[in-house]
Every structure is written in C-alpha cells, then in structure tokens.
N, C-alpha and C positions, 0 to 999 in steps of 0.2 A: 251289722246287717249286710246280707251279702247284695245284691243286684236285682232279686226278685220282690226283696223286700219284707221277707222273710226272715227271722230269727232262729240260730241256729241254736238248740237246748244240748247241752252238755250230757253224756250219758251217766247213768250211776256208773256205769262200769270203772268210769276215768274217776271217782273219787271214791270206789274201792281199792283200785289199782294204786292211787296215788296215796292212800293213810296204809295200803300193804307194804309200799315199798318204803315210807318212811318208817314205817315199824321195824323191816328186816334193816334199814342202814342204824337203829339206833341198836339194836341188837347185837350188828355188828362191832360198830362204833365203841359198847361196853363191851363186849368181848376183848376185844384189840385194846383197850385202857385197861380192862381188868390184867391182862399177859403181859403188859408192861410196866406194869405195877402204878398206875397212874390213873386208878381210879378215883379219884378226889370226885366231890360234888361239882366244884367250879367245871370240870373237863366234861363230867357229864352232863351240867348245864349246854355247855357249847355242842356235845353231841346232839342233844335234844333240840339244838337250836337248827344245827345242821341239817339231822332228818325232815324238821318239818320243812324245812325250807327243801326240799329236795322232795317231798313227797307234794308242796303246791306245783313245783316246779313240773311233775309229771301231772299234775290233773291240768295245767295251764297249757301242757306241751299238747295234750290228747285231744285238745277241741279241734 
C-alpha cells in the first residue's frame, strides 16, 4: 500500500512480458544444451526451472 492508501494493481502487460521472457530464456536454455550436446531431461528440468524463475522475477521487478 503506498501513502494514499491505495493499492497498486499490477498490469497484464508485466505477466505478458514476464511468461515472454521466460519462454525466450527456456528456448534459449535448450538451444545452448541441445549445441553442447547436453540435452538430458534432468538439464532441461533445471532450465525450465531457471526460465520460470526469471520470468516471476521480471513480473515481480515491473510492479
């Protein structure tokens, strides 16, 4: 709550932006494990674990 006592509402914009960006890092993520030949499940696990946490990160950053 800020000072007026008003609630600030998050925009959709910040959890479009934020499930984009975690899409393009997991995309990348397999890219870059597919070219190293290190595409196992377990690695893509952790990439997926990566993206999402990076794409809360950006909808948490944008409020």
């Amino acid at each position: 709550m800020n000072q007026s006592g008003t609630r600030i509402k998050p925009g959709r914009a910040s959890l479009i932006g934020g499930i984009a960006v975690a899409a393009a890092s997991f995309v990348l993520w397999a890219a870059v494990a597919h070219e190293l030949a290190a595409d196992t499940t377990g690695v893509l696990i952790v990439g997926l674990c990566v993206a999402a946490g990076i794409g809360i990160w950006i909808r948490v950053a944008d409020l």
